[in-house]
N, C-alpha and C positions, 0 to 999 in steps of 0.2 A: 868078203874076199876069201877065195878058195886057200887051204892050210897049203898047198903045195905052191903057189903062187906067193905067198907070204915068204916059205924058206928060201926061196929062188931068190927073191928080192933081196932075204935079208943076208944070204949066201953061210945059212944052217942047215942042218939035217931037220927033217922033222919032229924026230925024236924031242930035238933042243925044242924046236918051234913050241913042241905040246907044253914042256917043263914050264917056257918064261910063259908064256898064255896061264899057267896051273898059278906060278909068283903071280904075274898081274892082278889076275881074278882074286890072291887071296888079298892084296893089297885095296883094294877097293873096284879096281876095273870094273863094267859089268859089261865082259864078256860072251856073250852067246854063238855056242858053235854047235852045230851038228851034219852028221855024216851025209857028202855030198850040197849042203847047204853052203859050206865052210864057214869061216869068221863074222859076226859082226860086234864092234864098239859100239856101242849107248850114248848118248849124247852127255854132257858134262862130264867126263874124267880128263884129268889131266896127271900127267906124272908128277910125283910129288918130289920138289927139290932133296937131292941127296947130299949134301954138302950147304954148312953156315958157318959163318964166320961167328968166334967166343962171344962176341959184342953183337951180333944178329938173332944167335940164342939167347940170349942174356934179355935182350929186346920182347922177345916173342913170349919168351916166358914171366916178363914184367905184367906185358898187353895181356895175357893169356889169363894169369892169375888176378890182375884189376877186375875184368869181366865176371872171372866165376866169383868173386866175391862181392861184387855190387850191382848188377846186371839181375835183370829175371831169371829165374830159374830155365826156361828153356834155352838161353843165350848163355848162361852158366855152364850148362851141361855142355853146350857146344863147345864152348872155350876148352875145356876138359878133352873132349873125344879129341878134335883138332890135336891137341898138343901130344894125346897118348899116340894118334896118327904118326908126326912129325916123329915123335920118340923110335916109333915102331923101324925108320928107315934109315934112322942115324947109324955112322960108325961107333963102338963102341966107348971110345973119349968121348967124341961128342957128343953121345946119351947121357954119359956122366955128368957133362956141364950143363946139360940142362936140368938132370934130376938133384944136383947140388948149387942150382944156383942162389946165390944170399940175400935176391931182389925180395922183397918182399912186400904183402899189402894188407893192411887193416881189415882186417872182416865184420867190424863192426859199425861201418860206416855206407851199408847198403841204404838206396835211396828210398825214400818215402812213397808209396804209391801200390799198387794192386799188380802183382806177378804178372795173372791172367789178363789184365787191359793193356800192360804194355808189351805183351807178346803178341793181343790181340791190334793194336798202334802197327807193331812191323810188320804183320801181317796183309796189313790196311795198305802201307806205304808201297811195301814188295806190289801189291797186285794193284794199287795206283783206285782206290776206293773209296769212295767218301765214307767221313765216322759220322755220326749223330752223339755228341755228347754234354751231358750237364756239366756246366762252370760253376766255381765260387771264385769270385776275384779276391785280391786283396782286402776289400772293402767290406766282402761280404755280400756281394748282388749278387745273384745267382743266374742263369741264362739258361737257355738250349741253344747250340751250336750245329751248324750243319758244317764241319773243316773238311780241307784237302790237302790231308798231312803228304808230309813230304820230306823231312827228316827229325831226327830226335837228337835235341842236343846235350851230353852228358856234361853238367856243371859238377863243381866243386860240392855243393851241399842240395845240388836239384836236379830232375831232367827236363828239358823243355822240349815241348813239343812248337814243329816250324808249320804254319799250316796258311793256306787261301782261306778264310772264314766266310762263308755267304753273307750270314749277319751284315758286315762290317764291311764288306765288297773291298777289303783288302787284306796285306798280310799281317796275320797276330802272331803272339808265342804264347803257348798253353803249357802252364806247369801239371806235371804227371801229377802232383799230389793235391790237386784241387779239383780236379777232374772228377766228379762225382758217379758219374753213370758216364758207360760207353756203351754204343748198337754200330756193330758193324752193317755197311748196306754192301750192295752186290752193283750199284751205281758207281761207274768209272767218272772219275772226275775229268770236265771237258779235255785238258792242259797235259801235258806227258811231263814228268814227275822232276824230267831232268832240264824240262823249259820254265817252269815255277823255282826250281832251286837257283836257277840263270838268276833269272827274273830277280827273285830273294837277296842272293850275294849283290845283285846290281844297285837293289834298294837299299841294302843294310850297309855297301859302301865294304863287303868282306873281298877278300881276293881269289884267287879258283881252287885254293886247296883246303 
């Protein structure tokens, strides 16, 4: 959309138009403009909330700090960036209450398991991919597994993985910390990720949320 077109609309001078496009962009927007071209947004931005409630922050910065302390390193960092994000757009009190909140999480109670495979798991899940990976049960048997992970679920003392297993032509749960070996494939699994979780909650008797 042409920059003259935008001020008209938004009933600003140009001038303004240039400054909040300059705020946008530093905010995360990815804005591209050039002369005679005018404006275009980039697909995923969204404005980022400018107002929370003490108990919303207090919230965010609970969930935020669980993550970086027990989560994979790449999910860690994100918990992080995220909240420095949020910080970046606050009012001044409410920057306060987040950087002084008294929630706090044990750091020494991150889950057993390989950083790199369970970053390499959401990866899997995000692009809907079948894994290849060695099991040890409980028992001690050992397998090759062909799953069609589909979510990861964060216990108290474990993470589970929810997956379609070919093996077993139904659905298992694979602990992160038995999982011997993972081989990502480039093979989409038949099912969309979000009719197998249907499916899942349907069998396991859980509710939609």
């Amino acid at each position: 959309m042409r920059g003259a077109a935008l001020a008209d609309e938004l009933g600003v001078s140009l001038r303004t138009l240039y400054r909040d496009v300059a705020t946008l962009n530093g905010q995360g927007a990815h804005i591209d403009g050039e002369a005679g071209m005018g404006y275009v947004l980039r697909p995923g931005f969204m404005l980022p909330p400018l107002m929370f409630s003490e108990d919303e922050i207090e919230a965010l910065v609970l969930g935020s700090r669980w993550v970086a302390a027990r989560a994979d390193d790449a999910l860690s960092g994100a918990a992080r960036n995220a909240m420095a994000k949020i910080a970046a757009v606050l009012p001044a009190d409410l920057k306060q209450t987040l950087e002084t909140s008294a929630l706090l999480v044990a750091s020494d109670d991150k889950f057993a398991g390989n950083d790199g495979d369970l970053a390499t798991m959401r990866r899997a899940i995000r692009a809907e991919r079948k894994v290849v990976i060695g099991y040890a049960r409980n028992d001690g048997e050992k397998s090759s597994r062909t799953i069609w992970p589909f979510a990861i679920g964060f216990f108290q003392r474990a993470l589970v993985v929810a997956a379609w297993c070919e093996l077993r032509q139904g659905f298992r749960h694979f602990r992160v910390d038995r999982i011997a070996s993972l081989t990502p494939t480039e093979t989409r699994y038949p099912r969309r990720r979000a009719v197998l979780l249907k499916e899942w909650r349907a069998a396991e008797g859980i509710g939609g949320d």
